[in-house]
Structure formats: C-alpha cells, structure tokens
N, C-alpha and C positions, 0 to 999 in steps of 0.2 A: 504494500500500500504506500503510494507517495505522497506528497504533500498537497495534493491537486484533490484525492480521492480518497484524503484522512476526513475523519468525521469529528466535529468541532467536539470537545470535552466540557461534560457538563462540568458547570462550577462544582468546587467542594461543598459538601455537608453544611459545613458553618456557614462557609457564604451565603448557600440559600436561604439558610434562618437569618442571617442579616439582615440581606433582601429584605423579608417579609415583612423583620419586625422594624425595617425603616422608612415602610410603607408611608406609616402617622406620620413621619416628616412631610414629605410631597402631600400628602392630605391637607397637613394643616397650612404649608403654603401656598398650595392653590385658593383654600376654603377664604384666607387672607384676601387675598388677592381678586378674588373676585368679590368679596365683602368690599373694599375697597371703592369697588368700580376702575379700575387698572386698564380693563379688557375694554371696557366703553370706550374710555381716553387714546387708546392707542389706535383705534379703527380709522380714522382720518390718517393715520402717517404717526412714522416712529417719533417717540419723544423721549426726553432725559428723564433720571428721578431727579432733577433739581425743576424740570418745568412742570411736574406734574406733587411733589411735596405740597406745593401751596396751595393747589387747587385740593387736595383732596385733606390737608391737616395732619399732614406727616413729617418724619425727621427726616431729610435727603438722605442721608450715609446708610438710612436702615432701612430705604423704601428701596434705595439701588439694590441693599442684599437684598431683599426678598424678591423683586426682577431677577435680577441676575442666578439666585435659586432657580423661580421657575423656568427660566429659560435652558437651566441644565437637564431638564425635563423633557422641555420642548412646548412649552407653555405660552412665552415668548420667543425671540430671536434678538440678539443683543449683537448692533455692530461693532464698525471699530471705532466711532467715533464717541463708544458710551450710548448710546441713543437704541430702545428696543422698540419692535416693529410686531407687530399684527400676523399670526401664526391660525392655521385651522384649528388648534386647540382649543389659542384664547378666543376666537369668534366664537365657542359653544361656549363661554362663561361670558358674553353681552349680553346684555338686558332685551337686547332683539335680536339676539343671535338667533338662525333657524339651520337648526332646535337652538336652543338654549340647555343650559343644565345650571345657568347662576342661581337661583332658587334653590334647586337640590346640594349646588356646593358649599351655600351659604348653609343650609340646616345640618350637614354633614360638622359644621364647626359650629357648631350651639354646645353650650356646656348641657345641655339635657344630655345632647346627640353623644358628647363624645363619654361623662361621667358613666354613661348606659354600659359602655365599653369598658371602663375601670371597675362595674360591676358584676361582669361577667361569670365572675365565679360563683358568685352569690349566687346565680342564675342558675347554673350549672348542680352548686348544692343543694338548691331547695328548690329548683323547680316554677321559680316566681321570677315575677320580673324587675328591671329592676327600677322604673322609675316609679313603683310603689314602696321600693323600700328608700330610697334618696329622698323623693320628694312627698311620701304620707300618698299619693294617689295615682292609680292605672296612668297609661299613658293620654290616652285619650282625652281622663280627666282633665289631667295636667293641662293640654292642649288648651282646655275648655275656659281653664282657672287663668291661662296667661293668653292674653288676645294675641298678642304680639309674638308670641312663641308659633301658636299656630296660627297665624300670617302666613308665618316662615316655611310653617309646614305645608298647608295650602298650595303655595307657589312652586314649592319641590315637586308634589304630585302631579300637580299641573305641567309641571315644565316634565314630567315623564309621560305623562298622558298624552302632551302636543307631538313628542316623538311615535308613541305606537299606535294612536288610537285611529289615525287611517287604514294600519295593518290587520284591525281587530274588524272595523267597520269594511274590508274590503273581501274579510276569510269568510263571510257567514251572509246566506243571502234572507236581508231581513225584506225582502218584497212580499215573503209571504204572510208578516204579521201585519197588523190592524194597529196596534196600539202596545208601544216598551216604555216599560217603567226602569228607569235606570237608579238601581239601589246602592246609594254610597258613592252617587257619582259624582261628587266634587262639586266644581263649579261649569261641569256639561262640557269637556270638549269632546268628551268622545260621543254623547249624545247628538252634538253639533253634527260629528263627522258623518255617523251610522244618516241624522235626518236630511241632511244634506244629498246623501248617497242615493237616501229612500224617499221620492216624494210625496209618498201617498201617507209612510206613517207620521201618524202620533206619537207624541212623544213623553213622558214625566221625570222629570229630574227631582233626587230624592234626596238630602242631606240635611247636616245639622245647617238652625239658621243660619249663624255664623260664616258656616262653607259656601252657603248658595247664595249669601248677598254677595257675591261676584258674579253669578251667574248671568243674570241679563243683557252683561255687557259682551258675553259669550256667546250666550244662545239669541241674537240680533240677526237681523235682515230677515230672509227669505223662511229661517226655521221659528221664527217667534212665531208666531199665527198658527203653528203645531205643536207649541211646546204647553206644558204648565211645570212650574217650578214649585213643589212642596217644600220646606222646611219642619224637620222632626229627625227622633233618633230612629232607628230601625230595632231596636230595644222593647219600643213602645208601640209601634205601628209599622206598617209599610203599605204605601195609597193603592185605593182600589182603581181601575180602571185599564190593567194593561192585558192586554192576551199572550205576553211573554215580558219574564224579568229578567232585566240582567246584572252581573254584581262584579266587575273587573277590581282584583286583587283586594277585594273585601275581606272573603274569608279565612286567607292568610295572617290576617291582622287578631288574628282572634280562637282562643284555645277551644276543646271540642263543646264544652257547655254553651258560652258563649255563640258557638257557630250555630249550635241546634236550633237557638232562640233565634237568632235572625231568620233563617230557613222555616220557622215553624210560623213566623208572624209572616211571611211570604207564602206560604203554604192555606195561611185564612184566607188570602184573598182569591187566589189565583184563581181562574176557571177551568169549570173540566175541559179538557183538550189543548190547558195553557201550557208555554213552554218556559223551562229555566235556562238560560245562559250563564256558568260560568266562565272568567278568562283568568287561570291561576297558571302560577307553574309547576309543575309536574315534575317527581323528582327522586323515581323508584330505581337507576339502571345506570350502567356504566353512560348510557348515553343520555341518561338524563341527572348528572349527580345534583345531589344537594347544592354543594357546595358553602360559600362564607354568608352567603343571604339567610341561611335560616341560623346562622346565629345571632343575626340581626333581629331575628322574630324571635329567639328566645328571649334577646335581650328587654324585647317590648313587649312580649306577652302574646306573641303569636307563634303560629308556626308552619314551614312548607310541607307538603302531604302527600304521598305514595296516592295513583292513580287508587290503589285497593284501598288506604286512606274514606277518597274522595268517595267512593262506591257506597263505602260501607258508614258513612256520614249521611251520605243523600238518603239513602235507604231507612235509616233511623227516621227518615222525617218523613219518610215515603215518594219520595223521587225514585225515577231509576234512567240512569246514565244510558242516552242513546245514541250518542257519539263524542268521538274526539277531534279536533280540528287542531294542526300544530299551526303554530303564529310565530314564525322568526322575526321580530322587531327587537326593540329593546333590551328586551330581559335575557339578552344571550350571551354578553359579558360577565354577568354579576346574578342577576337571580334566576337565570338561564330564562332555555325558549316559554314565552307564554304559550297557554292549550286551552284553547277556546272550545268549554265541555257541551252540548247538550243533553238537557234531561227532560221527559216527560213526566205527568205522575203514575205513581203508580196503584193503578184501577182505584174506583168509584168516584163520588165529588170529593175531590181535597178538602173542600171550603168546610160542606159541612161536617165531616170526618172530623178534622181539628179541632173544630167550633164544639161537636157531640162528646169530644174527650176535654177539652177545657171545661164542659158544664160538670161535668164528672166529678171534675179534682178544683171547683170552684175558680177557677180564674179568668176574671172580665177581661171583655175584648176591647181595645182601643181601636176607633178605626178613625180616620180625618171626614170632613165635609168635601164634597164634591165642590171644586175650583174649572173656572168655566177655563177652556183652550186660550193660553195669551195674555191672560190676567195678569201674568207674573207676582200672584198674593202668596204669601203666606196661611194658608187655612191653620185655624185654633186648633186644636187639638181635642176631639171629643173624649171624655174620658166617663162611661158611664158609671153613675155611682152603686155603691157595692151589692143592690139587689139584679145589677144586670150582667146577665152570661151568655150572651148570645147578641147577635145578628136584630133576632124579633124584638129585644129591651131595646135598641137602641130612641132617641128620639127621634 
C-alpha cells in the first residue's frame, strides 16, 4: 500500500473525547455571536471588531476573539486586513437568514438550556428532569412563568419548523381531508405550509395563548379566510372540528403518562373515520439511532421512541398505526430523519368510547366554543362544572 492508496488514520482515543467534550466551546461561541447580532452586521460587507464594538456594546480586543474563534470554525472568514466577511454558516444565524437557526442558537445558550446539561446526571439517577429540580417547575412551566425565556423558545421552534415544515406538508397528500387541526402547533408555519399547498382545507391552529399570539402575522394572506386560531393547553382540551389531527414533535416533548392525556383528549373529539398524523423521529435501528437528541428529552422530561414505542402508545388510547412516511428534512443531523406516522382509530366511535369511560371513572370533559373561520379569537374555555360528564351536560 502507498501513500496514494493509505487510508487516512483515525485520531487517537483521547483525541476523540477531546473533540467531543470541546464541542461546548464552539457552542457557546456561536450561541454569543449570534446573541450578539455579528451575523446581521457583516451581510452588507466584511467589517472590523473595532467598527462593529460600538455599535453593538462590546470591548474591541474581546469581540475580535470571539470572531476570530468563530471563524476557526468556519462561522466567519477573517482576512488579512483584520476585517471578517459573511460565510454560508453565519447567513443561517441572520435574523433573515433563509433558514435561519439565530433563534435556536440563541436558546441553545440560555442558562435554562445549558444548566439542563450540568444536570444530567441527576437525570440519569432519578429518572426526572431537570428543570424541575433547578428551577421548582417542568419545563414547560418554566416556559410559562418566564415570558421572555419562552420568547426564546418560540423563535427556536419556529426557526426549525421554517426549515422542515414544507418537507412534512409536501410527504402526505392532505387533499383528501376536509378540515386539520394542528395540535401544539406553534405559531402555524407549518399549518401555513400544509394550507397553502391545500386549497380546499380548513385549517385550526392549537396552542398555548402565549405561542399563538404570533400566529396571525403567520397564518396572513391567502390562508387566513381558512384558518381559526384556538388558544388552550392540550392538557385541558383539544378543538373540535377537524377530520384529521396533527401533532409534529409534540409527543416527544413529553413522558408516557403525559403523552396518553394528550392523545386521549384528541381521541374525545375526533370523528369516526378521523385521521391522526404524527411527525416524530423514529429511533429503533442501526439506521435509525437515537443518538445525543434524546438526551436532550431526558434532560427536559421527554423522550425519543422505538416505532414499537409509538405502536404500543397509540394502541393504549386506541389508534392503530396505518402507515409510515420517512421525511428527510431537518432532523437528520441531530434528532435524525422525521417519520411522518398515520393512524386510524381503532373500531367503533372514538368520541363516544372515551366520553363512556370518562363517565365511568368521573372525569369532566373540557371542550372550547365553536370560533367562526378567520376570526382569529381566542375562545374561553368551557369548563363544565363538577355535575357534568359528558358531551349531553354541556351548555
């Protein structure tokens, strides 16, 4: 064997734990750096850290290091003159980059984000997560308790939803539903994508308030006149009115109890011959590994799930999985391929099955007021008081 037809030698052992565990450096100076706005300032033409320190409230000496960091990356491009220059990298951390990921890079460097990581083990020991043990509440809560925390987080998913959700709206022909309720869908772009694609449907955008007073500015033009925007948790409720649900990387977010109750409050409403769409990632085989993403969901109280997982969850609540659709977008880097599931129910009415076993074991239904097409309102939340179990109590 010559030197033409030698095969390159992997690094040593230790190097590669080096590697890995110097990962957090480049993390954190990207997460900087696009917190910054770095990546905005340079898109017109290379500029110094001494032209750009004053505009943004920095020390020259320490804005150069951290340019000149990312550019060892490949984040920037740094000439000879001192002066760094606009790279494919940093155009995906602009505030208009298309796509974008500044949103996801910025939450990546939230002290939530990164503490969740120092508690790892805690995680690992008990089985919990850990922005319940740091901050007294789930993550979600958290979320909820700090506006401006989930802002952050908002924008993250959004700026990953702008990348896959033409991929998700392009694998599944929704011409043959009538009316999608989209559960835990943000602030609607992928609802955007799927109503745009689809002219004929209907559409319901489902989230906490909070997430969805963005939505309008989203679901505008052509799909407002098809949309309605609910605000609620899906804990509580999820709106009646769609003849398929869908839930892209909701149930991931959320351990198996948890996951039943969503599923089960989707399950009151649906009608017979309704369909459920999931889009998770799948993550049973050499060729579909886990990987570092679902320690990210243990860290937050979720977790990623074996196709037989998924099966044997939906079935609990009386779905039965009638296909798989793979989705290469996004999630093929880091939480691998999305797999866009369909399920049917599985025999007689869903609706009132659920409703027949809730009166059972006493627990009242929540359902919302019907909201006209376009309104873009928030409906109140009907909550019937403790003598009603059913559909028939309601007012």
């Amino acid at each position: 064997m010559n030197e033409a037809t030698a095969k390159p030698q992997a690094p040593p052992a230790h190097v590669r734990i080096f590697e890995l565990l110097s990962g957090v450096f480049a993390a954190g100076a990207v997460t900087c750096l696009a917190r910054l706005g770095v990546p905005d300032l340079v898109e017109k033409g290379p500029k110094s850290a001494e032209e750009l320190a004053s505009l943004i409230g920095a020390q020259p000496d320490a804005l150069y290091r951290l340019m000149r960091a990312t550019a060892s990356v490949g984040v920037l491009s740094e000439g000879a003159d001192g002066k760094f220059s606009e790279t494919p990298m940093s155009a995906v951390l602009r505030s208009n980059g298309t796509p974008s990921l500044r949103g996801f890079a910025i939450m990546t460097g939230t002290e939530w984000h990164a503490r969740g990581w120092a508690h790892l083990e805690y995680c690992v020991r008990t089985g919990c997560q850990a922005p319940e043990n740091i901050f007294g509440a789930p993550m979600f809560q958290f979320l909820e308790q700090n506006p401006e925390q989930g802002k952050i987080f908002n924008q993250a998913m959004s700026d990953l939803s702008a990348i896959d959700s033409p991929a998700v709206a392009d694998a599944y022909n929704f011409g043959e539903i009538r009316s999608i309720v989209d559960v835990g869908g943000g602030e609607g772009g992928l609802l955007r994508d799927i109503l745009a694609a689809t002219p004929e449907l209907r559409g319901i955008l489902f989230d906490l308030p909070q997430v969805v007073a963005g939505a309008p500015a989203i679901l505008s033009g052509d799909v407002a006149a098809r949309c309605q925007i609910v605000g609620g948790s899906f804990f509580d409720f999820v709106p009646e009115g769609g003849n398929a649900y869908l839930m892209k990387g909701v149930i991931h977010d959320w351990p198996d109890d948890d996951a039943v109750k969503i599923l089960q409050n989707i399950r009151r409403v649906i009608p017979p011959g309704g369909t459920l769409l999931l889009v998770e990632s799948l993550v049973d085989s050499k060729a579909r590994p886990a990987g570092l993403a679902d320690m990210l969901m243990l860290a937050i109280g979720g977790r990623e799930r074996t196709e037989a997982d998924f099966r044997s969850l939906l079935a609990s609540t009386r779905f039965s999985l009638t296909r798989i659709i793979a989705d290469r977008s996004v999630g093929a880097a880091f939480f691998g391929d999305y797999h866009l599931m369909d399920y049917e129910l599985m025999g007689g009415d869903a609706r009132e099955a659920v409703i027949d076993a809730d009166k059972k074991r006493n627990i009242p239904v929540n359902l919302p007021p019907q909201v006209p097409f376009g309104s873009h309102q928030w409906p109140t939340l009907i909550t019937p008081g403790p003598g009603a179990k059913s559909l028939a109590d309601l007012p």
